[in-house]
VOTOR-331947 format. One record per residue (C-alpha): residue number from 1; residue in one letter; x, y, z. Coordinates in pm, whole numbers, m for minus. Layout:
% VOTOR-331947
 resi resn   east  north     up
  NUM    A      X      Y      Z
...
This chain:
% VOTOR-331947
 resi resn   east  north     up
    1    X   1306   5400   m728
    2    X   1127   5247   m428
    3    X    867   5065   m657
    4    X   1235   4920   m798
    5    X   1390   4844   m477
    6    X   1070   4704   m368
    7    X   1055   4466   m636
    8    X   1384   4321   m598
    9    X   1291   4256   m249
   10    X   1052   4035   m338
   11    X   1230   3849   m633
   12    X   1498   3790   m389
   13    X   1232   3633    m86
   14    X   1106   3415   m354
   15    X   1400   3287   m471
   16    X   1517   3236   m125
   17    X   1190   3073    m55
   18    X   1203   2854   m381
   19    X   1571   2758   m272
   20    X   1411   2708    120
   21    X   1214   2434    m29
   22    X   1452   2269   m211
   23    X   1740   2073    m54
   24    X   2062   1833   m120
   25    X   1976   1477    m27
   26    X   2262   1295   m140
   27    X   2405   1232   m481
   28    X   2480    921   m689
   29    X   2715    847   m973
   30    X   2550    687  m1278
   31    X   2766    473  m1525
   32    X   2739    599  m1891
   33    X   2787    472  m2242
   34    X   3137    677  m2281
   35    X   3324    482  m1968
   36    X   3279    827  m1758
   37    X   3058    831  m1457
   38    X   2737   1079  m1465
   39    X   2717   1283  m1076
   40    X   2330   1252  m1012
   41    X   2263   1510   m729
   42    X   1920   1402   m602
   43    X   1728   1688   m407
   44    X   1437   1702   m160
   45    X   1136   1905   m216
   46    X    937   2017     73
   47    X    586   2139     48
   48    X    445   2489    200
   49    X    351   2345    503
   50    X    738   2258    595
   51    X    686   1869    558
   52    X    914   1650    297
   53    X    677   1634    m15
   54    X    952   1440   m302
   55    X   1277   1374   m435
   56    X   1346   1457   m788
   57    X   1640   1480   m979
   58    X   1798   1619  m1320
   59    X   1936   1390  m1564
   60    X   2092   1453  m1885
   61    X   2274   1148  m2007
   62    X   2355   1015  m2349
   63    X   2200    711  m2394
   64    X   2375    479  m2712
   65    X   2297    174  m2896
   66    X   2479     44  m3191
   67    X   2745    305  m3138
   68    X   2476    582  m3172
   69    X   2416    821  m2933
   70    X   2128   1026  m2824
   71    X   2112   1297  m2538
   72    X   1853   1180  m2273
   73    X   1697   1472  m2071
   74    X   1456   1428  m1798
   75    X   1353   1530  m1437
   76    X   1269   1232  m1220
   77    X   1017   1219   m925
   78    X   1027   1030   m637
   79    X    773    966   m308
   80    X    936    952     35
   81    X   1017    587     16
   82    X   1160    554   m329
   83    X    849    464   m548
   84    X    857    581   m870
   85    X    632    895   m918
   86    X    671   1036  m1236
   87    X    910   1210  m1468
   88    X    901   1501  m1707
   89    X   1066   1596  m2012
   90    X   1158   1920  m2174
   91    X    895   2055  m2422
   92    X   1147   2071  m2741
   93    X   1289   1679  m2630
   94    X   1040   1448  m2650
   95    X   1162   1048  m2612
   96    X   1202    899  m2913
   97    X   1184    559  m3090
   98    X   1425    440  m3381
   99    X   1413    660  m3655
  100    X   1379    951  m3400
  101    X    998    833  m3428
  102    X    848   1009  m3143
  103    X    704    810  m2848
  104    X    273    805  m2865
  105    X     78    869  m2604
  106    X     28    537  m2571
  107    X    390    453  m2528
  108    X    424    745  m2234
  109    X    166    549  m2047
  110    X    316    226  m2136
  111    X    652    357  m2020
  112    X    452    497  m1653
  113    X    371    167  m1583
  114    X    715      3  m1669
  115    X    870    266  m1480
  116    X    639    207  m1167
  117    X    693   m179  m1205
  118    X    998   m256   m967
  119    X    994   m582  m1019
  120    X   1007   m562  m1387
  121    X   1235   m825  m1592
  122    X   1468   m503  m1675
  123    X   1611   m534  m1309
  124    X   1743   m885  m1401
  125    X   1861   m854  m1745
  126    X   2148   m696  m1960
  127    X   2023   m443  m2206
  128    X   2213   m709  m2496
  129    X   1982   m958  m2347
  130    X   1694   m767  m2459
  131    X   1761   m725  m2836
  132    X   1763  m1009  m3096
  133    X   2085   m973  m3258
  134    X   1973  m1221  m3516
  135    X   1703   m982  m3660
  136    X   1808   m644  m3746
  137    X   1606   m369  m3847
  138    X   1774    m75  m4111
  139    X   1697    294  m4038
  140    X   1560    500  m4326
  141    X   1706    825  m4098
  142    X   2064    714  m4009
  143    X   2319    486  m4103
  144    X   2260    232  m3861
  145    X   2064   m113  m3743
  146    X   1938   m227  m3465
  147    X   1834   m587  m3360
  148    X   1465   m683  m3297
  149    X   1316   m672  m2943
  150    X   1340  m1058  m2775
  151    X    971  m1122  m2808
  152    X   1018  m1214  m2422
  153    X   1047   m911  m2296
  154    X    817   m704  m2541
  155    X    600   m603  m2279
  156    X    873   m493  m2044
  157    X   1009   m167  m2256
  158    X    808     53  m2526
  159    X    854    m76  m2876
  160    X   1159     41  m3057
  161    X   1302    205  m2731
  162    X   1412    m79  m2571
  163    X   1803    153  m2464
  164    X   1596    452  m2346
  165    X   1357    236  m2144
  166    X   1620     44  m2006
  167    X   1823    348  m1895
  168    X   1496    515  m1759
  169    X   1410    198  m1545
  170    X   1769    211  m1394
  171    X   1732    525  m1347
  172    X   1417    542  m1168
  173    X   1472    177   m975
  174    X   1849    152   m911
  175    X   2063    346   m662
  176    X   1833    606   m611
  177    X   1519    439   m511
  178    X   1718    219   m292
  179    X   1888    548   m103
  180    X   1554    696    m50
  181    X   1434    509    223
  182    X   1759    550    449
  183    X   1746    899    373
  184    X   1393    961    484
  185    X   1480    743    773
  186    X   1679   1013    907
  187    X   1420   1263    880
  188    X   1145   1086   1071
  189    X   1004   1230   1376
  190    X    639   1321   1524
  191    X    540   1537   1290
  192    X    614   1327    989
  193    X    477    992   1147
  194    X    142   1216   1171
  195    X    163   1350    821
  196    X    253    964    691
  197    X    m72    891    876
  198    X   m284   1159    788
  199    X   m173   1076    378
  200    X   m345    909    129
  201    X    m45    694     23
  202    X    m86    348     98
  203    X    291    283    159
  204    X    338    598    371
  205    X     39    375    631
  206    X    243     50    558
  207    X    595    287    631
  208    X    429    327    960
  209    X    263     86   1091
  210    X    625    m68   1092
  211    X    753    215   1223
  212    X    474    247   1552
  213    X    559    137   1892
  214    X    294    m52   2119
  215    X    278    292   2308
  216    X    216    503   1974
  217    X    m28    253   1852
  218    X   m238    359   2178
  219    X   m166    684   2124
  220    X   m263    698   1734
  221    X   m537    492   1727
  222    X   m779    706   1598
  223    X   m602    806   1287
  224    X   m537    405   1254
  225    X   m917    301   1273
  226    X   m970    601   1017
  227    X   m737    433    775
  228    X   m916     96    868
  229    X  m1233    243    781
  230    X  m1120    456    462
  231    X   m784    332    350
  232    X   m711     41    144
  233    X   m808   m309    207
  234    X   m484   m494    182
  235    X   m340   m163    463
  236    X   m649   m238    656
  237    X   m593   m637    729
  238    X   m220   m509    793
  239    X   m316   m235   1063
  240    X   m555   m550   1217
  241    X   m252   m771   1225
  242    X     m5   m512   1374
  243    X   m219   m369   1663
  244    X   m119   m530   1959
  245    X   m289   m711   2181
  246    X   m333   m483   2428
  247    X   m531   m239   2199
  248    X   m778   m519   2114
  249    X   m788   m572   2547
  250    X   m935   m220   2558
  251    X  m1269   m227   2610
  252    X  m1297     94   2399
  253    X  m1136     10   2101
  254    X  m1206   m323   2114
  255    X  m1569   m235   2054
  256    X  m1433    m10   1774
  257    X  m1280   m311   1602
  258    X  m1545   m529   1663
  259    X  m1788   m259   1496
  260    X  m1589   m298   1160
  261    X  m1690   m654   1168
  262    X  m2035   m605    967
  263    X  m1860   m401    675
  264    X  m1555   m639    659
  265    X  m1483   m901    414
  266    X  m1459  m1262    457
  267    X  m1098  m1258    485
  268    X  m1074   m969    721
  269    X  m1339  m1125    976
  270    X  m1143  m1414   1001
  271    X   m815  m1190   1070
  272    X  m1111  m1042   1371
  273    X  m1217  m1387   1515
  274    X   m857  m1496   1514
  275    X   m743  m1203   1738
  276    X  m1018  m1219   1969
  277    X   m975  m1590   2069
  278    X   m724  m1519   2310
  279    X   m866  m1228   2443
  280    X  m1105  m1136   2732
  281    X  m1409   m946   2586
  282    X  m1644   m720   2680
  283    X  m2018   m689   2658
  284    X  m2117   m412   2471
  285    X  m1836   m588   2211
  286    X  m2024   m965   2242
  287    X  m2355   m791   2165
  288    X  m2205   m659   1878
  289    X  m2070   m965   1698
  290    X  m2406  m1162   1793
  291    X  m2572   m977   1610
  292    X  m2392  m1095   1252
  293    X  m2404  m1467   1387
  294    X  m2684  m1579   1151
  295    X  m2499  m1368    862
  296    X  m2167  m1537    927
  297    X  m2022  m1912    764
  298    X  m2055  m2256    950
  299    X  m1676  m2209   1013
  300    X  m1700  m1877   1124
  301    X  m1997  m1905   1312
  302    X  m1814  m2190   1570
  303    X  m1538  m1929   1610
  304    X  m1784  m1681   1727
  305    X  m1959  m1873   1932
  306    X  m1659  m2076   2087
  307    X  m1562  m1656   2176
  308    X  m1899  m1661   2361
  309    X  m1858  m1955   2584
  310    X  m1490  m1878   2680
  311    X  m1683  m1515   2760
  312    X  m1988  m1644   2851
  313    X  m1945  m1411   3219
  314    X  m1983  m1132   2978
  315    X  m2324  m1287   2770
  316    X  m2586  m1006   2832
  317    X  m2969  m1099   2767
  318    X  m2965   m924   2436
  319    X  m2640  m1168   2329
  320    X  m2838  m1496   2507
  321    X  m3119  m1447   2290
  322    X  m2939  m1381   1975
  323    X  m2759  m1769   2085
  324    X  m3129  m1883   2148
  325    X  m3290  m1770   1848
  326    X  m3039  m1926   1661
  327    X  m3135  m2262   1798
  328    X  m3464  m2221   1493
  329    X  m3225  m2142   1236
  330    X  m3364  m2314    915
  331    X  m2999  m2441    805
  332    X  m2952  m2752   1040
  333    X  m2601  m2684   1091
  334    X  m2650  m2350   1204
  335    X  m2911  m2471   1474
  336    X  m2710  m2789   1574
  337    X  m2407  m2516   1683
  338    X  m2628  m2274   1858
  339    X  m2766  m2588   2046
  340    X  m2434  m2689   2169
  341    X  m2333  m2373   2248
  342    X  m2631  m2340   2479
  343    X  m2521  m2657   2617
  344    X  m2168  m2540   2727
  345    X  m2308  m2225   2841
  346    X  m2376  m2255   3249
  347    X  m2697  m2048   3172
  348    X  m3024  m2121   3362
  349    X  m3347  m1948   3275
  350    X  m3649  m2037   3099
  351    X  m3529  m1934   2745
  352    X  m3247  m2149   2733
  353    X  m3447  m2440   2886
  354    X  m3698  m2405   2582
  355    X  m3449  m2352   2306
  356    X  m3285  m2676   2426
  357    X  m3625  m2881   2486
  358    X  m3734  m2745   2156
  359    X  m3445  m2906   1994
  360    X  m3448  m3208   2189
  361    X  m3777  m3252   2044
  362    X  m3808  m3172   1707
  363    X  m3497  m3218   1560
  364    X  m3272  m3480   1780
  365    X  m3586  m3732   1761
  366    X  m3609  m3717   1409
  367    X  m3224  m3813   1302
């Protein structure tokens, strides 16, 4: 008996805990084939650690064409902001094609990627737009045709499931993807903004980079230079752009972003140089980027060293010399930059003086 009692304990906790996870969000009403709206009640799902994880759904819809009808069951899935994560489908319903031909694996994964796509043509478009009344195809199953897919838009639904598709993309990209966002809105505090930060979803770092104010961005700079350093490339340029100035002031993290600059793409340097321009900088951070100036373009390399003359109270020896050596470049250009630069600079020891007669000499008296 107490084994008994015992385990209906637990099968009640776990249910409770199940449930505990699981909450309302909000609910939509979905227009259907009969005239009748469908109630969509679209939960949360929160993972063990107490943070929002997804939204899903359950649909079950009749989806008709021709004045056929077939019953369309399917969980949907959600991430915090309303992109499309996946769906899943009872074991005994797979989707189906005309004919009740079932759907490939290669039509799932074409369907994943329409589903993902919310910019797809099925978000502008009729589903009678997308059928070619003028060809008709004759099921061997049922009594029944069905027009031709508009050659158009073959790529934008699976191949003799152009209703389903249509209904799924809806589904997935309509109401409820545009609710998501507002909802999560609500539940954003501290401890979400660090979980967004700490994830590996690019639009959770987009979500809140947005979201940051110039006082959090000082606050969560480390985890923002880790997702410079690790995240993607398009999230990184972003984070560059939305840092304020103030961060790039600091000496400290200033020499953080300037260390980046050797790793960083073309496009991403220039996004650097452009920042700096206005800005005071330090030392340590000068040293730094003189070090890449016989790596760098002709364009880039007159950004960097127009930095060092506005900074040139900061110009250490080790910087000076990296500006002098430069002066022998074997690329002309190069040298001819470094030269003026040294020109500009109020500097007055012996290694300027030779890098300047040495130019003098052998290159101005030869043009």
């Amino acid at each position: 008996m107490k084994i008994f009692l015992t385990f209906l304990t637990l099968t009640f906790l776990l249910g409770w805990l199940d449930k505990a996870l699981e909450e309302k969000a909000f609910e939509v009403y979905y227009p259907i084939a009969t005239g009748d709206s469908l109630r969509i009640d679209v939960q949360l799902r929160y993972n063990e650690q107490g943070f929002p994880e997804e939204y899903f759904c359950h649909v079950k819809t009749p989806v008709c064409k021709e004045g056929l009808c077939h019953l369309l069951v399917v969980d949907l899935y959600w991430d915090l902001l309303g992109n499309f994560n996946k769906y899943e489908l009872p074991p005994t319903a797979p989707l189906t094609k005309f004919d009740h031909e079932e759907f490939s694996e290669e039509d799932y994964a074409k369907l994943d990627r329409i589903l993902a796509n919310k910019r797809s043509l099925l978000g502008e478009n009729r589903v009678e737009d997308l059928v070619d009344g003028s060809s008709e195809r004759v099921s061997q199953e049922v009594d029944a045709v069905t027009g031709a897919t508009v050659k158009a838009v073959e790529n934008t639904v699976v191949s003799g499931a152009v209703y389903s598709t249509y209904a799924l993309w809806h589904l997935v990209n309509g109401e409820i993807a545009e609710r998501i966002p507002d909802h999560t809105d609500g539940l954003f505090d501290q401890a979400l903004l660090e979980h967004f930060l700490a994830s590996d979803n690019y639009r959770y770092h987009y979500y809140t980079l947005d979201a940051l104010t110039e006082k959090q961005y000082a606050t969560y700079m480390p985890q923002i230079m880790s997702i410079i350093k690790n995240g993607s490339l398009f999230v990184a340029r972003y984070a560059l752009n939305k840092i304020p100035d103030t961060i790039y002031a600091d000496p400290e993290w200033q020499l953080a972003l300037v260390e980046q600059f050797p790793e960083a793409d073309f496009t991403t340097q220039q996004l650097l140089l452009k920042r700096f321009q206005s800005l005071e900088m330090g030392s340590e951070s000068l040293r730094v980027l003189s070090q890449q100036l016989d790596q760098l373009s002709e364009q880039q390399l007159q950004e960097a060293l127009l930095l060092m003359i506005n900074n040139q109270s900061a110009l250490d020896d080790n910087t000076m010399n990296r500006i002098v050596q430069l002066v022998h470049h074997e690329n002309p250009i190069y040298a001819e930059q470094a030269y003026e630069a040294l020109q500009q600079l109020s500097v007055n020891n012996d290694q300027v003086k030779s890098a300047l007669k040495h130019y003098e000499t052998t290159v101005k008296t030869n043009e």
